[in-house]
N, C-alpha and C positions, 0 to 999 in steps of 0.2 A: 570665589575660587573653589571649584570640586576637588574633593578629595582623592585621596588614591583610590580607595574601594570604589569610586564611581566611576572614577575612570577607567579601571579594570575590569569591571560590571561592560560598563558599552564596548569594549575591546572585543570581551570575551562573545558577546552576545554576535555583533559585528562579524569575527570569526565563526559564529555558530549561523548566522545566516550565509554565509559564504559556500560553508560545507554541504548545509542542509537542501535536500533536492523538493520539500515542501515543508511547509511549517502551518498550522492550525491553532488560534486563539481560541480562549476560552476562560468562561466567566466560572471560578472554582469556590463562589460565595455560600456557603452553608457546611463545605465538605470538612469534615472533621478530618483527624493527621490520619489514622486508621484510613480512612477512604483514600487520601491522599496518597499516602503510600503503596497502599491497592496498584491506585492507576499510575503510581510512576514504575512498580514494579511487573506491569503487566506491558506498558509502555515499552520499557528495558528489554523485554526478549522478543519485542520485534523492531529492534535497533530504531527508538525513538528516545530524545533526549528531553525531558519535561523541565521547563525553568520558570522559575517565578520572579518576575522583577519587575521591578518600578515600571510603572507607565512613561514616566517624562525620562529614563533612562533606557527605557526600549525606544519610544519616538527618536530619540536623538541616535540611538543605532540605526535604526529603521531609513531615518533621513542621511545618512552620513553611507549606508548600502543603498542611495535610491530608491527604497520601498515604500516613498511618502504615503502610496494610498492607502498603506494599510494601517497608517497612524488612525484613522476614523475607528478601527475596531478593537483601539486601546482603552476603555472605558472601567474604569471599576477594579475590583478583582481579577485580574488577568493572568491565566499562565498561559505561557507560547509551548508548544510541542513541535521539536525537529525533526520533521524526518531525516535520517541520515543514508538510508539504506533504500526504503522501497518507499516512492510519493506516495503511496493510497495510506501504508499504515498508520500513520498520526490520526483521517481522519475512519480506519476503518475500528481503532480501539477505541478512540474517544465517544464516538459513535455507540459503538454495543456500550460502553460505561454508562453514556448520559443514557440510555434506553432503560437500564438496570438503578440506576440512580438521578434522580432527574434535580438534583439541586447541580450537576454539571451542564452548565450549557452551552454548546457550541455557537461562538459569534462569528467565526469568518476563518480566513487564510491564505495562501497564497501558492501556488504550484507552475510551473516555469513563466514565473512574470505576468502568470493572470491574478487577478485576484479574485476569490471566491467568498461568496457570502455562505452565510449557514445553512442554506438549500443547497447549493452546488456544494459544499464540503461531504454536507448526509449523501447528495448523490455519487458524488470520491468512491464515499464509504462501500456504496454498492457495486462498483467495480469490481472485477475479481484479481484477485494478488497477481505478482509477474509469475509465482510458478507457477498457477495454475492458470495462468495464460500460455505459459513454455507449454506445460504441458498436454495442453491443446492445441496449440500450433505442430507439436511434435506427432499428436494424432493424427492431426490432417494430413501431414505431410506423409505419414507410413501409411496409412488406407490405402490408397491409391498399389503403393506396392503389395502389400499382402492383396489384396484383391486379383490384381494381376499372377503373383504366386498361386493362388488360392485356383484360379483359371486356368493356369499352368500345370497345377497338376491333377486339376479333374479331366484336362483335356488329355496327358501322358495317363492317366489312369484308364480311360476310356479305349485306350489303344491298346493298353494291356488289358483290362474284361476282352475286347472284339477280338485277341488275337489266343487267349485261354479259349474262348469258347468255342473260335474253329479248332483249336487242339484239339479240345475233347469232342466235338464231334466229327473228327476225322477219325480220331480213338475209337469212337462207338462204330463208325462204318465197318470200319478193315475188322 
């Protein structure tokens, strides 16, 4: 018979895949509490949720959300990271962490119902964030205007020098 705590454990976890728009496993075997801490408070201000739980109490969340496949990359030491906010950030932090400390290692994840191994997560990483996609999209789209302005008013500019210059030299005639 499970306990309450376990069953609470897979409710919660349950609701935290529900929420989360990607989530990234990861093998956290060597990391001391100082590291640990590190990466859940580096985690935390780009709205990612870091949890540590049981393998056979995540599989059982994981199966009870449909995400059987990703029961294969519950092995060992495992903590899950939620994305709650932006899909890339779980694996673009975990990512520069394991780069700067390599006893973190990225085993896999999941992002809209694919699932991603620990190459396709590292290539996540390389992605550029939604704002700095906004704010490329928001470039391209005003080019186009200012260029057009920019034409606009070399051409009203050009009518004004051609119409100064017959001034003053009507000025110089008379």
């Amino acid at each position: 018979m499970p306990n309450k705590h376990k069953l609470e454990t897979v409710v919660a976890v349950k609701e935290k895949l529900s929420q989360s728009k990607s989530i990234v496993v990861a093998d956290y075997r060597g990391l001391s509490v100082g590291q640990m801490t590190d990466l859940r408070t580096r985690l935390r201000k780009e709205g990612v949720e870091l949890r540590v739980v049981k393998n056979r109490l995540a599989k059982i969340a994981l199966k009870e959300s449909d995400m059987d496949p990703m029961e294969d990359y519950l092995k060992g030491m495992t903590t899950i990271a939620f994305g709650m906010k932006d899909p890339v950030s779980p694996a673009k932090v975990l990512s520069a962490y394991a780069k700067e400390n390599e006893k973190l290692r990225i085993i896999g994840g999941q992002m809209d119902q694919q699932v991603l191994d620990a190459k396709g997560i590292n290539e996540l990483a390389l992605l550029p964030s939604r704002e700095e996609l906004l704010s490329r999209l928001l470039g391209s789209l005003t080019s186009p205007v200012q260029k057009l302005a920019y034409g606009l008013h070399q051409t009203v500019a050009k009518v004004v020098y051609a119409v100064d210059a017959v001034g003053r030299q009507k000025g110089e005639q008379e």
